[in-house]
C-alpha positions in Angstrom: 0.0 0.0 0.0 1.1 3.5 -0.5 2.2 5.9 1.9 -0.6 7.8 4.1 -0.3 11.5 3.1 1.9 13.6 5.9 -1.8 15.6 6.4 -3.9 12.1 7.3 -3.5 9.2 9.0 -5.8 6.0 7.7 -8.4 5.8 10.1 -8.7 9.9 9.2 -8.8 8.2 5.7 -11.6 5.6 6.3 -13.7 7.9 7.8 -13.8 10.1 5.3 -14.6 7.1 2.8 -17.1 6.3 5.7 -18.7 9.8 4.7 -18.7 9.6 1.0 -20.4 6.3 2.0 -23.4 7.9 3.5 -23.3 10.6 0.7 -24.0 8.2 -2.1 -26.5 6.6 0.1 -28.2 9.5 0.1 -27.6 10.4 -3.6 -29.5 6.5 -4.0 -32.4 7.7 -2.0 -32.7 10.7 -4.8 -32.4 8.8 -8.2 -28.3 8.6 -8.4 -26.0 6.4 -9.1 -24.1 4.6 -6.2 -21.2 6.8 -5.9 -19.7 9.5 -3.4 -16.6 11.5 -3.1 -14.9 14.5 -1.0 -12.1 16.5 -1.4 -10.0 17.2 1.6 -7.0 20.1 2.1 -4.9 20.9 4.7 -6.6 18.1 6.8 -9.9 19.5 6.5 -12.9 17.7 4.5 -13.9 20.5 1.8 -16.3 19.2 0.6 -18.3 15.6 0.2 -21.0 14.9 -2.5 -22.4 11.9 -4.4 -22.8 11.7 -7.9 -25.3 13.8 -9.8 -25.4 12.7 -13.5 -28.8 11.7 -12.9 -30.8 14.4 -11.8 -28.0 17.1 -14.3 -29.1 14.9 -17.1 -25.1 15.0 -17.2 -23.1 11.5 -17.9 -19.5 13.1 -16.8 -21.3 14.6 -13.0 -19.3 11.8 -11.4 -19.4 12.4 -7.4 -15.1 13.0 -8.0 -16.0 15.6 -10.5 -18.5 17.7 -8.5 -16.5 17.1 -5.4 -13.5 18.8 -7.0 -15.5 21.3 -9.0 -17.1 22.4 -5.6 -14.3 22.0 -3.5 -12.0 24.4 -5.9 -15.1 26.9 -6.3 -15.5 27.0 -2.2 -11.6 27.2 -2.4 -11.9 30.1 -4.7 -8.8 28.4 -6.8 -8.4 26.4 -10.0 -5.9 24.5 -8.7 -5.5 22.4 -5.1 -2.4 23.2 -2.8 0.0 20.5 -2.1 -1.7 17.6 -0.5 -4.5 17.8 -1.7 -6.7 14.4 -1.4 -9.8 13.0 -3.2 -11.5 9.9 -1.7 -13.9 8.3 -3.6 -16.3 5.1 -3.1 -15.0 3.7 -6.3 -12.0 3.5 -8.4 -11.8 6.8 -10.4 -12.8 6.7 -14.3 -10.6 8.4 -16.8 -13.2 11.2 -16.8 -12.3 11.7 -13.1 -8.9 11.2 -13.1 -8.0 13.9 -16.1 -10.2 16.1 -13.7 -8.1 15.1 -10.8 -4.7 15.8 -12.5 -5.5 19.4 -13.6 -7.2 19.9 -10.1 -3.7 19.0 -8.7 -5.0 16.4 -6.3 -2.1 14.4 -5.1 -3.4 11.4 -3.7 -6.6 9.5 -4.5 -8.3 6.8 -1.9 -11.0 4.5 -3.0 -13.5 2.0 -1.9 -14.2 -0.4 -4.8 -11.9 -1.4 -7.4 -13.1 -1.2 -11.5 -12.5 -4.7 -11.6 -14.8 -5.1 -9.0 -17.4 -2.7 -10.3 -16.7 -4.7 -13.5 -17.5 -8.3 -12.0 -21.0 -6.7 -10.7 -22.0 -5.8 -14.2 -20.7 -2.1 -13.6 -18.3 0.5 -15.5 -17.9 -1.1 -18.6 -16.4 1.6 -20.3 -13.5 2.4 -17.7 -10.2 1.1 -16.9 -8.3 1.1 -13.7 -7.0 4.1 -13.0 -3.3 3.2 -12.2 -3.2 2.4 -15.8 -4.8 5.5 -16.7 -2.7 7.5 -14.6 0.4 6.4 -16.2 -0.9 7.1 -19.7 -1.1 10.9 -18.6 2.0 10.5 -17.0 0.4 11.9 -13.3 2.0 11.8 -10.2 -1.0 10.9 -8.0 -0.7 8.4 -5.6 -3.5 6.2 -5.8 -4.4 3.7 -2.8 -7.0 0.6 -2.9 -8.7 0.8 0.5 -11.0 -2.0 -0.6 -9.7 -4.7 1.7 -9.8 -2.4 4.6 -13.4 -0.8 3.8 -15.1 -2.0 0.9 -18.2 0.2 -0.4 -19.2 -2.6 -2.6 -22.3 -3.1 -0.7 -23.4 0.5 -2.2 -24.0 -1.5 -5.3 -26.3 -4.2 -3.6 -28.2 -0.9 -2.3 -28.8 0.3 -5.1 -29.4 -3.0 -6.9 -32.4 -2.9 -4.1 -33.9 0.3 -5.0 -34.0 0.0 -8.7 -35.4 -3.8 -8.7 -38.7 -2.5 -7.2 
C-alpha cells in the first residue's frame, strides 16, 4: 500500500470514505448512481457529495467531478495546494482522473476497485486508474482501500432500490 499522506493518518482516511459512503447513500435515496466522493486540504474535509449525472441529465457529474468542482469553487482556486486528497467510493474513471490531475489532487483513496465494479456488471467503459494514470503521465498516488473498507455493498443498495 502507498504511503498515508503527511496531512492524514488511515483511520482519518476511512472515515472520510465512511462519509462519501453515506453521501452516495443519500444520492441513492434521490435517483443517483451509487457513488460519493470529498475532497480534503490541509486536513480539512472541503467538501463531500455523491454523484449527480442523474438528476443534471449530465453522464460526466461523477461524485469526484463535483467534489473537485465544488471543493475548488469553495476554495476560490483552480488548482489544489500540495496535498490535496480526493476519496472516492469507487475507483476513479478516466473522466475523473483527467479532472483530478488538472485539479492537482495528489493522492486519490477509493472503496471499490473497477475490476470489482466490472464483476457486478458495472463501468464497462472504464479502466483502472493506475493504468490510466500512467498514460497521462500523473503523479497521483493512488491507494486501494478495498480490503480495509469495501463500499461494494453501495451497489447491492442500489441493486435494491431499482429492482422494485
Amino acid at each position: 500500500m502507498q504511503e498515508i499522506n503527511r496531512n492524514n493518518n488511515i483511520s482519518f482516511v476511512i472515515s472520510a470514505l465512511n462519509k462519501c459512503k453515506l453521501k452516495a447513500l443519500e444520492g441513492i435515496k434521490k435517483g443517483e448512481n451509487p457513488f460519493g466522493a470529498c475532497v480534503i486540504v490541509d486536513k480539512e474535509i472541503i467538501t463531500c457529495t455523491y454523484d449527480l449525472a442523474m438528476r443534471n441529465n449530465n453522464p460526466a457529474d461523477h461524485a469526484e467531478v463535483v467534489a473537485i468542482y465544488t471543493a475548488l469553487r469553495k476554495l476560490d482556486v483552480n488548482q489544489f495546494p500540495k496535498g490535496a486528497i480526493l476519496i472516492s467510493t469507487c475507483e476513479p474513471c478516466p473522466i475523473c482522473m483527467t479532472v483530478a490531475q488538472l485539479a492537482g489532487i495528489e493522492y486519490i483513496y477509493y472503496g471499490m476497485s473497477v475490476t470489482t465494479g466490472k464483476k457486478r456488471g458495472y463501468l464497462k467503459y472504464s479502466i483502472p486508474s493506475s493504468g490510466f494514470a500512467s498514460q497521462l503521465g500523473s503523479n497521483i498516488k493512488i491507494v486501494s482501500l478495498e480490503k480495509k473498507c469495501s463500499t461494494e455493498e453501495l451497489i447491492d443498495f442500489w441493486e435494491s432500490r431499482n429492482d422494485s
